[in-house]
PDB file of N, CA, C and O in Angstrom:
ATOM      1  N   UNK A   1       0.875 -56.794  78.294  1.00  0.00           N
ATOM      2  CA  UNK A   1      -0.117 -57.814  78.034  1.00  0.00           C
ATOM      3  C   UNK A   1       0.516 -58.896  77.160  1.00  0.00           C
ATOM      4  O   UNK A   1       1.211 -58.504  76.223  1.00  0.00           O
ATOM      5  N   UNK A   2       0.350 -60.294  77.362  1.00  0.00           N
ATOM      6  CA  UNK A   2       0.697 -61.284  76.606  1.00  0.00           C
ATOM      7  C   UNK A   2      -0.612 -61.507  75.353  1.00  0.00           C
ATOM      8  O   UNK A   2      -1.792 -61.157  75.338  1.00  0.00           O
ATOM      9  N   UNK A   3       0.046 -62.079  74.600  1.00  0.00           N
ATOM     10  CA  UNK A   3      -0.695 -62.512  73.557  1.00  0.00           C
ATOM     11  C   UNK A   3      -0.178 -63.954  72.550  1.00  0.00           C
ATOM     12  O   UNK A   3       0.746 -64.035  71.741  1.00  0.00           O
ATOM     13  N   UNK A   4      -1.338 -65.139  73.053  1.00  0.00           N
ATOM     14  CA  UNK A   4      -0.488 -66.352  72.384  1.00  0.00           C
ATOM     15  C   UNK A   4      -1.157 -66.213  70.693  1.00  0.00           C
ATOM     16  O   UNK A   4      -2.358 -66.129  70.437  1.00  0.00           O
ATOM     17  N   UNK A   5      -0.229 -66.215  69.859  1.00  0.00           N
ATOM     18  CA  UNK A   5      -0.280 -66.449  68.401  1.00  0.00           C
ATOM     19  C   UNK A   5      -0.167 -67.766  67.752  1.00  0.00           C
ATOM     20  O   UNK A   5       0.221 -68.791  68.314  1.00  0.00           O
ATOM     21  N   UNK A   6      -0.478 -67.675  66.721  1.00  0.00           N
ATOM     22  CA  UNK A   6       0.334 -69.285  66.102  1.00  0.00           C
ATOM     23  C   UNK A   6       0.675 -68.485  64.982  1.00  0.00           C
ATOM     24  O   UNK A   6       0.231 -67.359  64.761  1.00  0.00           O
ATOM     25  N   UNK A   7       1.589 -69.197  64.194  1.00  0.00           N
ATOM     26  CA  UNK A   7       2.448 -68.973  62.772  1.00  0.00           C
ATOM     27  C   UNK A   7       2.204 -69.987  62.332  1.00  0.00           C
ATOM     28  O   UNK A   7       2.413 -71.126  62.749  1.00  0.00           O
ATOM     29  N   UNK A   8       1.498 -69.413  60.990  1.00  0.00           N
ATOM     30  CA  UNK A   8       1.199 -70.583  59.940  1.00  0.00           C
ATOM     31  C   UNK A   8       2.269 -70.686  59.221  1.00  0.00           C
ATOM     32  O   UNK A   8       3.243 -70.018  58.873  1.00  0.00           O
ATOM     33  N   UNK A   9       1.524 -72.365  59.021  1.00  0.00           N
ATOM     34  CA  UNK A   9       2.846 -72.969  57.932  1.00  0.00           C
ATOM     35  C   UNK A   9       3.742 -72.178  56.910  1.00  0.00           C
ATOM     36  O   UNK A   9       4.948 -72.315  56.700  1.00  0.00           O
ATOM     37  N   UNK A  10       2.721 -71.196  56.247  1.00  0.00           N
ATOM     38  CA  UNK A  10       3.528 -70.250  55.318  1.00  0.00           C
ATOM     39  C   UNK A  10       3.898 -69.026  55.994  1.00  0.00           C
ATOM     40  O   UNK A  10       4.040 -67.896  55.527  1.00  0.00           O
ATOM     41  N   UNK A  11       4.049 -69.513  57.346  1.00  0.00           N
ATOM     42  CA  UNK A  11       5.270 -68.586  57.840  1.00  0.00           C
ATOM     43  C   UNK A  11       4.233 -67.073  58.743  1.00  0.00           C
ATOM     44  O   UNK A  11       4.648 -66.423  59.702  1.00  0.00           O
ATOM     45  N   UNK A  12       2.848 -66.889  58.018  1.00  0.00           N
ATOM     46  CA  UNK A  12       2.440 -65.652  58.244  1.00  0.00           C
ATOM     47  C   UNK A  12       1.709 -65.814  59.886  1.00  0.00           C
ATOM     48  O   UNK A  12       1.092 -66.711  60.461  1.00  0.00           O
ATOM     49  N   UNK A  13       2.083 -64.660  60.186  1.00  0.00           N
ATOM     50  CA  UNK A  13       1.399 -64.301  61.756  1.00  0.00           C
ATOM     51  C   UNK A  13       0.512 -63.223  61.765  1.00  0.00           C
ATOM     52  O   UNK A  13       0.854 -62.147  61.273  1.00  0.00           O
ATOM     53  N   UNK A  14      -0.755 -63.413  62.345  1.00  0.00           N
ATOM     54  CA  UNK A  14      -1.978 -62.354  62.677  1.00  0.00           C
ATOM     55  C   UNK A  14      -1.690 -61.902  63.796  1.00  0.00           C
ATOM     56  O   UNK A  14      -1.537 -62.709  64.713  1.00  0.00           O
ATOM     57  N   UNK A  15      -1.530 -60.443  64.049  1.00  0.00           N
ATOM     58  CA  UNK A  15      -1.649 -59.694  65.320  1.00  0.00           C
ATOM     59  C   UNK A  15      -3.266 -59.291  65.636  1.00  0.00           C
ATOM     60  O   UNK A  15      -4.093 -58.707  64.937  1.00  0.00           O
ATOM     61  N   UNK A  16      -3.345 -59.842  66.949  1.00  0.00           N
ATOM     62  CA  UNK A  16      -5.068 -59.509  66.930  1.00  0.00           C
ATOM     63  C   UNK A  16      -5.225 -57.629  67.086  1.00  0.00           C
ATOM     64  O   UNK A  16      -4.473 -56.754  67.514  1.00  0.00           O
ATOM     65  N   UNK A  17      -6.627 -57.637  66.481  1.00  0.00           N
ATOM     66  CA  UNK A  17      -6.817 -56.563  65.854  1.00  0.00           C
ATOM     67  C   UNK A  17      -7.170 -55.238  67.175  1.00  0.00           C
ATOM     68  O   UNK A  17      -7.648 -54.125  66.959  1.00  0.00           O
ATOM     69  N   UNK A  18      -6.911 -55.600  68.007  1.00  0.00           N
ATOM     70  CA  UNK A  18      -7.176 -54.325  69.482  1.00  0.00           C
ATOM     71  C   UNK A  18      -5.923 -53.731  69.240  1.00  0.00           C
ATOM     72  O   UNK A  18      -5.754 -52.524  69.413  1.00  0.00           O
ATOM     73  N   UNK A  19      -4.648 -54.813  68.685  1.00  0.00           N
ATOM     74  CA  UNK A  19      -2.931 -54.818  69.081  1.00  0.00           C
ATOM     75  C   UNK A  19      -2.847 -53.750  68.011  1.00  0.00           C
ATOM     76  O   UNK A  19      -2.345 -52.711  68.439  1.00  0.00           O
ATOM     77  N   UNK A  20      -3.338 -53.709  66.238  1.00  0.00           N
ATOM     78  CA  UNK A  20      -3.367 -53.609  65.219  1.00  0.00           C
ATOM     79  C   UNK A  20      -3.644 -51.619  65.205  1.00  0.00           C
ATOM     80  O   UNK A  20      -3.050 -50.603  64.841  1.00  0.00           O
ATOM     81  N   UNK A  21      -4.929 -52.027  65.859  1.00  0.00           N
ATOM     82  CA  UNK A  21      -5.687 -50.683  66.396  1.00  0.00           C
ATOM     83  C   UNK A  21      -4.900 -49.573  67.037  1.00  0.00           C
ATOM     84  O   UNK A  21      -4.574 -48.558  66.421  1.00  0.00           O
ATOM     85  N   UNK A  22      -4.610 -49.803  68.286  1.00  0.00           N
ATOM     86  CA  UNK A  22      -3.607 -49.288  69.420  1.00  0.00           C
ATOM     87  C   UNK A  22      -1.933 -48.925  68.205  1.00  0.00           C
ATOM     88  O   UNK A  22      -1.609 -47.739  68.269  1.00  0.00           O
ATOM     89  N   UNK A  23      -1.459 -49.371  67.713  1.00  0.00           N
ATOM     90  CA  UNK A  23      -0.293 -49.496  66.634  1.00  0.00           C
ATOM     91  C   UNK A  23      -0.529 -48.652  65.939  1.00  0.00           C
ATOM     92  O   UNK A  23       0.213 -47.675  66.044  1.00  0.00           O
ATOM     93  N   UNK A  24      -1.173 -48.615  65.340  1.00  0.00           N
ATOM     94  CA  UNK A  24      -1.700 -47.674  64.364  1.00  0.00           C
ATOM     95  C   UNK A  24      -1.536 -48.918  62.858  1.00  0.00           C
ATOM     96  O   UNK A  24      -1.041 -48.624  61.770  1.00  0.00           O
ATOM     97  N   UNK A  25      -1.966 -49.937  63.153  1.00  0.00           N
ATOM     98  CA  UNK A  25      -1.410 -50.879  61.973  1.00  0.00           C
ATOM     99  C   UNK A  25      -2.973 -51.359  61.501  1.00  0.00           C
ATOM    100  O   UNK A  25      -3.075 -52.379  60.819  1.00  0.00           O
ATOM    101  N   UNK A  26      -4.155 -50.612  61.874  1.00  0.00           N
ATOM    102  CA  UNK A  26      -5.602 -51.122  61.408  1.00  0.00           C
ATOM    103  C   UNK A  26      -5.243 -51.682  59.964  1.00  0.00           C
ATOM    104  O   UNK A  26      -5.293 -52.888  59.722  1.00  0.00           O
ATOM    105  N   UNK A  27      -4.767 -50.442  58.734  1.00  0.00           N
ATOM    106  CA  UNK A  27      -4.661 -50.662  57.439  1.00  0.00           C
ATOM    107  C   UNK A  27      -3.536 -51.505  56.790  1.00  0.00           C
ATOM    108  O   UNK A  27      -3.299 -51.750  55.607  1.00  0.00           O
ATOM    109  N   UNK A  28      -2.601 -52.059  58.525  1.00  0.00           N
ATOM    110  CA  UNK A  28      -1.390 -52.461  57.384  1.00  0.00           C
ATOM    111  C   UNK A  28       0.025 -51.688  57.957  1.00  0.00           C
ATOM    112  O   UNK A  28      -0.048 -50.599  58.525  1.00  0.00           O
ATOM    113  N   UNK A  29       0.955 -52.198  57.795  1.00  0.00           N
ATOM    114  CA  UNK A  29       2.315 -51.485  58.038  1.00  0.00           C
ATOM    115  C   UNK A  29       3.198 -52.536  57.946  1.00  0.00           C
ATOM    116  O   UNK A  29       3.293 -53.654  57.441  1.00  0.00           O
ATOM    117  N   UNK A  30       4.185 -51.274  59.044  1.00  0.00           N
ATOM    118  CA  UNK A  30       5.479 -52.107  58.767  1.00  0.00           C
ATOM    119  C   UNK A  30       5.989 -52.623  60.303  1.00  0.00           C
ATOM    120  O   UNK A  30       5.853 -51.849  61.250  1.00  0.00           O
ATOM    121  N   UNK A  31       6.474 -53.722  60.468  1.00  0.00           N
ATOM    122  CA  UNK A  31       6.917 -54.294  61.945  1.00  0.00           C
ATOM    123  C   UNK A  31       8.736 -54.252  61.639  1.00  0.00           C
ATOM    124  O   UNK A  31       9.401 -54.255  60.602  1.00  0.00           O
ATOM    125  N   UNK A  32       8.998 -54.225  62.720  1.00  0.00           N
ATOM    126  CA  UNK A  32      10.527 -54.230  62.706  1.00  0.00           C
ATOM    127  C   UNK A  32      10.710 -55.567  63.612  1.00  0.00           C
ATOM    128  O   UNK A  32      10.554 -55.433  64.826  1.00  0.00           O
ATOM    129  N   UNK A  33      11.036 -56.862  63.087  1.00  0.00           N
ATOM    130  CA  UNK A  33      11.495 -57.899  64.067  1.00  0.00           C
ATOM    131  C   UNK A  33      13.006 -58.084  64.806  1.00  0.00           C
ATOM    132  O   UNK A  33      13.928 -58.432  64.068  1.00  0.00           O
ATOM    133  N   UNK A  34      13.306 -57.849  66.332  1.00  0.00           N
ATOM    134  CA  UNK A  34      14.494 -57.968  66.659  1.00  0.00           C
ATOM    135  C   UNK A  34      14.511 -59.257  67.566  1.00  0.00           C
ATOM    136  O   UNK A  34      13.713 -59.458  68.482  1.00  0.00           O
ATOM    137  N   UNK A  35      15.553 -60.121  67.178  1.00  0.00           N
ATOM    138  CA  UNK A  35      15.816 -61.492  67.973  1.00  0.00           C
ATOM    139  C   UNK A  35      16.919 -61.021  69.219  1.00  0.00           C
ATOM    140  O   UNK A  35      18.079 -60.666  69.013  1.00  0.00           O
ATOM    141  N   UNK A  36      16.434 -61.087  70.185  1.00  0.00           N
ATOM    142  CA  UNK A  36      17.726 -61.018  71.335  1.00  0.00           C
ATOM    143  C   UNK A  36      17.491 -62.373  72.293  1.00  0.00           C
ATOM    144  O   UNK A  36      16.724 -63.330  72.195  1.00  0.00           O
ATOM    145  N   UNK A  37      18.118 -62.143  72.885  1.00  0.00           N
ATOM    146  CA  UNK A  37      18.909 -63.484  73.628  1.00  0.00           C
ATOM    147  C   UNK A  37      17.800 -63.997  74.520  1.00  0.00           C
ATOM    148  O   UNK A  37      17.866 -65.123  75.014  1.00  0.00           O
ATOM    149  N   UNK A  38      16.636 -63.063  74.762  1.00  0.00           N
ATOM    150  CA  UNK A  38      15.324 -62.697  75.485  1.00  0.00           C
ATOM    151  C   UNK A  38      14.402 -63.639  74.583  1.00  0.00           C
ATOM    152  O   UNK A  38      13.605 -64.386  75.152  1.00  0.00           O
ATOM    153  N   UNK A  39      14.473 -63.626  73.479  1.00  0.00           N
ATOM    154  CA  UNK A  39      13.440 -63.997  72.745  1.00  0.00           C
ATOM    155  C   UNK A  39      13.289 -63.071  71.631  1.00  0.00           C
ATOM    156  O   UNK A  39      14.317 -62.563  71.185  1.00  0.00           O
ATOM    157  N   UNK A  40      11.771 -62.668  70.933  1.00  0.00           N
ATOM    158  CA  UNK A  40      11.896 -61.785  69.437  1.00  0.00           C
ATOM    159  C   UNK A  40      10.928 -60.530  70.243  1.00  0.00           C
ATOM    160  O   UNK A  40      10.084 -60.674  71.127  1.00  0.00           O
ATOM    161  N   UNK A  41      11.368 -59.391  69.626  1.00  0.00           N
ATOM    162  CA  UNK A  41      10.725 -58.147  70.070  1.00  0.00           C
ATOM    163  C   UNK A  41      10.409 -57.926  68.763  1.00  0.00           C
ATOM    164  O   UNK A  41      11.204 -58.090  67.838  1.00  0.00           O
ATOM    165  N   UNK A  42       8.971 -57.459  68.616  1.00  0.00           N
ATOM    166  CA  UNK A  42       8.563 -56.462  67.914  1.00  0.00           C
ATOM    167  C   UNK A  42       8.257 -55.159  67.735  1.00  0.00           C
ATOM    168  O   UNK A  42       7.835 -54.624  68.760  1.00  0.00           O
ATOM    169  N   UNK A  43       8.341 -54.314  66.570  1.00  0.00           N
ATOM    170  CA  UNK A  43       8.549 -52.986  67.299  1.00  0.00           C
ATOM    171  C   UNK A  43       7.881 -52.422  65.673  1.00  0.00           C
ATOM    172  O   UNK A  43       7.939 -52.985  64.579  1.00  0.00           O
ATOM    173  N   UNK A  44       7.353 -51.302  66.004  1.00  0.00           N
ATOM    174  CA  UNK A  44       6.760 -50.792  64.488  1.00  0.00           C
ATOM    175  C   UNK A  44       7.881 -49.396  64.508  1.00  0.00           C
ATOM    176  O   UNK A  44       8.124 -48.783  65.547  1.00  0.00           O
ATOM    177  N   UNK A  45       8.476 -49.054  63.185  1.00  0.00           N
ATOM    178  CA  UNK A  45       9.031 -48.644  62.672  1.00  0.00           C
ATOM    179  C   UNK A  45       9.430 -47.025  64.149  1.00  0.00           C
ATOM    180  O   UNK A  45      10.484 -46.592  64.615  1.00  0.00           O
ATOM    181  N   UNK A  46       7.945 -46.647  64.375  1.00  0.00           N
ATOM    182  CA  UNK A  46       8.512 -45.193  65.009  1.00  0.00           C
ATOM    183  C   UNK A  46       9.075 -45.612  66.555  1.00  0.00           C
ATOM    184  O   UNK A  46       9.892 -44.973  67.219  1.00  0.00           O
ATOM    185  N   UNK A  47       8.364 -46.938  66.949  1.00  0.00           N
ATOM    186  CA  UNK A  47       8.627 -47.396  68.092  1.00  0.00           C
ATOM    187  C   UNK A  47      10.750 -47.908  68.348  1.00  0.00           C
ATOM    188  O   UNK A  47      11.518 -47.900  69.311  1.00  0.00           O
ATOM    189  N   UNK A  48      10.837 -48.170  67.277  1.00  0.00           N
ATOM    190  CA  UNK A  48      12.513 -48.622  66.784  1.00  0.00           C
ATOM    191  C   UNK A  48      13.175 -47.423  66.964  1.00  0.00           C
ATOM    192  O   UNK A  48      14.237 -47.369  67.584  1.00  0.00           O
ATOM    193  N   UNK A  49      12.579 -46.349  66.419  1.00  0.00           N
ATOM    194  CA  UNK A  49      13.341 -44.952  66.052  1.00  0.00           C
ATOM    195  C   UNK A  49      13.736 -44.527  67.835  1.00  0.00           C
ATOM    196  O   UNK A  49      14.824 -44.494  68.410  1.00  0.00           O
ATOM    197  N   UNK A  50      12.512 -44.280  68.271  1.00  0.00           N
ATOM    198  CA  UNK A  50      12.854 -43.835  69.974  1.00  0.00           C
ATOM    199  C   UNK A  50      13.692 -45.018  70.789  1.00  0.00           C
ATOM    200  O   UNK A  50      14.657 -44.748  71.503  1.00  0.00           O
ATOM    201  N   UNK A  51      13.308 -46.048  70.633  1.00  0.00           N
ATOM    202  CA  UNK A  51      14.025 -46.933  70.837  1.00  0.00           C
ATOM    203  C   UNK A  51      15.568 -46.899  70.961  1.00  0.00           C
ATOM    204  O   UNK A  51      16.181 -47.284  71.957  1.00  0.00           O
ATOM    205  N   UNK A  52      16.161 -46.362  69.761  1.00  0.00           N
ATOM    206  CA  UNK A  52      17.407 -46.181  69.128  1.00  0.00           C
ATOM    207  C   UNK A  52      17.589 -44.632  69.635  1.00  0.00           C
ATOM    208  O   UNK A  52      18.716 -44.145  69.735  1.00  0.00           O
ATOM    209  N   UNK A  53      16.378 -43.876  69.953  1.00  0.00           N
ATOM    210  CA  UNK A  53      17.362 -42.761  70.015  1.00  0.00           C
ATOM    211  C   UNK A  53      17.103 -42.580  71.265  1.00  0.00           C
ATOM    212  O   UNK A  53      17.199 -41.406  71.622  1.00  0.00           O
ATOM    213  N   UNK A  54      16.610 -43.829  72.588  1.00  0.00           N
ATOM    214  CA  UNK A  54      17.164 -43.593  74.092  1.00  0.00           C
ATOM    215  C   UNK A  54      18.366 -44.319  74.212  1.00  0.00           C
ATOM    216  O   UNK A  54      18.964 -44.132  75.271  1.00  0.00           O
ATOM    217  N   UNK A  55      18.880 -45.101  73.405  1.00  0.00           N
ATOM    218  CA  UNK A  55      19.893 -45.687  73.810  1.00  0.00           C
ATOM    219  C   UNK A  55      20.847 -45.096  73.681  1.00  0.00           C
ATOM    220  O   UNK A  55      21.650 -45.126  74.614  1.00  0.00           O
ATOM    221  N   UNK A  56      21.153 -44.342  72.522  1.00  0.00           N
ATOM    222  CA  UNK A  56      21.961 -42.891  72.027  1.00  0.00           C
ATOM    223  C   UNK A  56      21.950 -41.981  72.805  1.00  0.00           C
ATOM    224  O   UNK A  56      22.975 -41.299  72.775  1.00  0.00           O
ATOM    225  N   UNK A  57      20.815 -41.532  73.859  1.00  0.00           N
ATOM    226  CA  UNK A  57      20.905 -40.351  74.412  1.00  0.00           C
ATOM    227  C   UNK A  57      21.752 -40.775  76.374  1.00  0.00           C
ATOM    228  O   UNK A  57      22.261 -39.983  77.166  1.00  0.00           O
ATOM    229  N   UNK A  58      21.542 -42.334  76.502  1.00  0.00           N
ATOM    230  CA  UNK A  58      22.260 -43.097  77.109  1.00  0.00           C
ATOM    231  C   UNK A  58      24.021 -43.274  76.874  1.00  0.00           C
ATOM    232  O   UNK A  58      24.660 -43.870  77.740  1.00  0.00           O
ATOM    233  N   UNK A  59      24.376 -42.988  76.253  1.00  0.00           N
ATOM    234  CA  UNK A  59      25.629 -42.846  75.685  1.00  0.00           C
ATOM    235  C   UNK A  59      26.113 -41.834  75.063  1.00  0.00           C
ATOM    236  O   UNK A  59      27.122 -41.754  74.362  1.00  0.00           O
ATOM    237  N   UNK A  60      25.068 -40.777  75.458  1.00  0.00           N
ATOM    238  CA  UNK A  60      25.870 -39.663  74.762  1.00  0.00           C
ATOM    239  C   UNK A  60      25.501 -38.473  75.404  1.00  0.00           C
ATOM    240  O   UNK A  60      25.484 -37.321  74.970  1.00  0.00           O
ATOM    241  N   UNK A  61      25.056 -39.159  77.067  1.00  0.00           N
ATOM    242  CA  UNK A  61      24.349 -37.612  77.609  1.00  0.00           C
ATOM    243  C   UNK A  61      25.846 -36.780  78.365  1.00  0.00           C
ATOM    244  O   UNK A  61      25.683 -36.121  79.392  1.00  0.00           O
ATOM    245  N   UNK A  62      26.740 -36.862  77.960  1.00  0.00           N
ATOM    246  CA  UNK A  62      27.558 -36.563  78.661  1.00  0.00           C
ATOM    247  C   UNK A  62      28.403 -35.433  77.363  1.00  0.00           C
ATOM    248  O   UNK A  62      29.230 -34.523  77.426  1.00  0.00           O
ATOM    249  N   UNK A  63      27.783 -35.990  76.468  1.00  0.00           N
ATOM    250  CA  UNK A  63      28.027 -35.027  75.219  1.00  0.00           C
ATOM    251  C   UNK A  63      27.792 -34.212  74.572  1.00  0.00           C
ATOM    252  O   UNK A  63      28.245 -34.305  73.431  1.00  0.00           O
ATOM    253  N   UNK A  64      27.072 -33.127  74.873  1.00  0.00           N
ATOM    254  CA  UNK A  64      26.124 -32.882  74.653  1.00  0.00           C
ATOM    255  C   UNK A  64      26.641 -32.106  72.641  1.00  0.00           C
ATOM    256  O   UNK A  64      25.861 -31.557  71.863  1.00  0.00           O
ATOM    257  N   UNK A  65      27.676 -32.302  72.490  1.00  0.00           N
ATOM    258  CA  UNK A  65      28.072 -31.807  71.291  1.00  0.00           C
ATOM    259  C   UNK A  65      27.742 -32.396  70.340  1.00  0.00           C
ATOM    260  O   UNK A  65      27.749 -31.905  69.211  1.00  0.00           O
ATOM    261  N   UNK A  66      27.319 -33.800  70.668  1.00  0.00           N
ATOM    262  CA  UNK A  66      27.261 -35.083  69.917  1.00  0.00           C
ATOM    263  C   UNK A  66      25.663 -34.490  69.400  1.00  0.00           C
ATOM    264  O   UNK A  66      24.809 -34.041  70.165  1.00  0.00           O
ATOM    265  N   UNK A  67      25.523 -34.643  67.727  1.00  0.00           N
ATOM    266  CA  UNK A  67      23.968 -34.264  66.983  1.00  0.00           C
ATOM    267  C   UNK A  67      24.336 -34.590  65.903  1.00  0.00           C
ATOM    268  O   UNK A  67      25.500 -34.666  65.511  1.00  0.00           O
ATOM    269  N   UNK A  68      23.130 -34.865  65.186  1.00  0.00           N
ATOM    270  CA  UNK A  68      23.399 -34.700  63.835  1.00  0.00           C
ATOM    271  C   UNK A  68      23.553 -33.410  63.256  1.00  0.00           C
ATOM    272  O   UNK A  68      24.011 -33.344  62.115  1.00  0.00           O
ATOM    273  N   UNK A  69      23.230 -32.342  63.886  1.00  0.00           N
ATOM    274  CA  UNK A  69      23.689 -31.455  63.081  1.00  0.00           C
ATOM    275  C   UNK A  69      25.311 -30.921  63.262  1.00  0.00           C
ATOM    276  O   UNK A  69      25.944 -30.286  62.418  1.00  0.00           O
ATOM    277  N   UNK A  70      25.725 -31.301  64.410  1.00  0.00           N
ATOM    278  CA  UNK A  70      27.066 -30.953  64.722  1.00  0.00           C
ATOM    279  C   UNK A  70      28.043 -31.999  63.762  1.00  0.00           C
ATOM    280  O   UNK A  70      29.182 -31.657  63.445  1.00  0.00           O
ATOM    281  N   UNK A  71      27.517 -33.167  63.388  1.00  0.00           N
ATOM    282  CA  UNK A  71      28.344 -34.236  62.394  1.00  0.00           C
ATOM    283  C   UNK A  71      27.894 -33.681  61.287  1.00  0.00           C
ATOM    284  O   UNK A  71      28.636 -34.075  60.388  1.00  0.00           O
ATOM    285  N   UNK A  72      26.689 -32.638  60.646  1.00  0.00           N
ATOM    286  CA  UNK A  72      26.857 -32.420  59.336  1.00  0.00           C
ATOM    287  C   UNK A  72      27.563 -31.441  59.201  1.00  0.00           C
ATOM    288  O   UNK A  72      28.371 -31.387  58.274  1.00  0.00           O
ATOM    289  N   UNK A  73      27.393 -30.248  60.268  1.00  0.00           N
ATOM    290  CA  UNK A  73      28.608 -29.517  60.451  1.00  0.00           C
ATOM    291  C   UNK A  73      29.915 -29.644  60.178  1.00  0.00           C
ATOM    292  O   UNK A  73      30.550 -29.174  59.234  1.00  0.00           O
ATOM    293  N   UNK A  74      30.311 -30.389  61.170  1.00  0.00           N
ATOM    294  CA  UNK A  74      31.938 -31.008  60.558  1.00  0.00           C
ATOM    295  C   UNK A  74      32.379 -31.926  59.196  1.00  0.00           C
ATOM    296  O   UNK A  74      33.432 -32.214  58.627  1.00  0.00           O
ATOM    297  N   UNK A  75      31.107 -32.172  59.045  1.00  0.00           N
ATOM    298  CA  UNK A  75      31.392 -32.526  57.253  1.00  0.00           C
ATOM    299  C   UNK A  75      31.447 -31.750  56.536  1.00  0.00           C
ATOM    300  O   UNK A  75      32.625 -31.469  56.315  1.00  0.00           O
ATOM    301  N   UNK A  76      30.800 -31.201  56.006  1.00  0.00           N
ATOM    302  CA  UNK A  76      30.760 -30.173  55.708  1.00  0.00           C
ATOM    303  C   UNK A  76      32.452 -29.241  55.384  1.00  0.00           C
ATOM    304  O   UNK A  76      33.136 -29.212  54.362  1.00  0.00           O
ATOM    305  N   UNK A  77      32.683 -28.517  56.867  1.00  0.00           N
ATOM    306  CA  UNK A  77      33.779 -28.193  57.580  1.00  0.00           C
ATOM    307  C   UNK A  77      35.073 -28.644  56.775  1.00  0.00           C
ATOM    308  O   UNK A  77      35.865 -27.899  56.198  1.00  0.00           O
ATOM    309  N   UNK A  78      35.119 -30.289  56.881  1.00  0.00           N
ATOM    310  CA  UNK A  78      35.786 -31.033  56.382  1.00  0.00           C
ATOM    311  C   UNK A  78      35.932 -30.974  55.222  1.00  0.00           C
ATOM    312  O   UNK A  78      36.994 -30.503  54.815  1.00  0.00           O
ATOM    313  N   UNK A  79      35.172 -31.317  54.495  1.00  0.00           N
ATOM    314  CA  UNK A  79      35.331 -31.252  52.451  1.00  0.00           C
ATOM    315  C   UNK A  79      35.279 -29.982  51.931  1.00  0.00           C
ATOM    316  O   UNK A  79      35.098 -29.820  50.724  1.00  0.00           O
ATOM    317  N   UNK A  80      35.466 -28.722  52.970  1.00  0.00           N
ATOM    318  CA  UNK A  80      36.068 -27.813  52.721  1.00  0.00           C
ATOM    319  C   UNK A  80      34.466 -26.592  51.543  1.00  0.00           C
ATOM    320  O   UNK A  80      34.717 -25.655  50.784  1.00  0.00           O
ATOM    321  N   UNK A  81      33.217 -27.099  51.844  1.00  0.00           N
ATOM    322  CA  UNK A  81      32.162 -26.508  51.762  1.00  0.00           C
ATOM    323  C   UNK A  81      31.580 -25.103  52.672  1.00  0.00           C
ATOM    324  O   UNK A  81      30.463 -24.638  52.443  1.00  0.00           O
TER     325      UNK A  81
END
């Protein structure tokens, strides 16, 4: 769904409140703004996280060794703990 906004002079933008609702942002939060070559994506904090961790699982399905727990492992490993 599109949604036309305006940005006021002091910069601030209202997300209408169905958008707010659906988000889970009724009371308030946090937005993550990303500029790409597309234009600006917005994304609320848990939406970024999956975000980041399909692109990771895109580049690393072939790995399956690749985790965070296998890198705390080898730290670990490493500094001799």
């Amino acid at each position: 769904m599109t949604y036309h906004l305006n940005v006021a002079p002091n910069g601030r933008l209202v997300l209408p409140a169905d958008v707010r609702k659906r988000l889970g942002l009724a009371e308030g939060g946090e937005l993550l703004l990303e500029e790409t070559s597309d234009g600006l994506v917005l994304r609320t904090v848990a939406q970024a996280v999956a975000h980041a961790q399909a692109i990771a699982r895109l580049y690393l399905a072939d790995r399956p060794d690749v985790s965070v727990d296998a890198f705390l492992a080898q730290r670990r490993a490493d500094s001799g703990e």
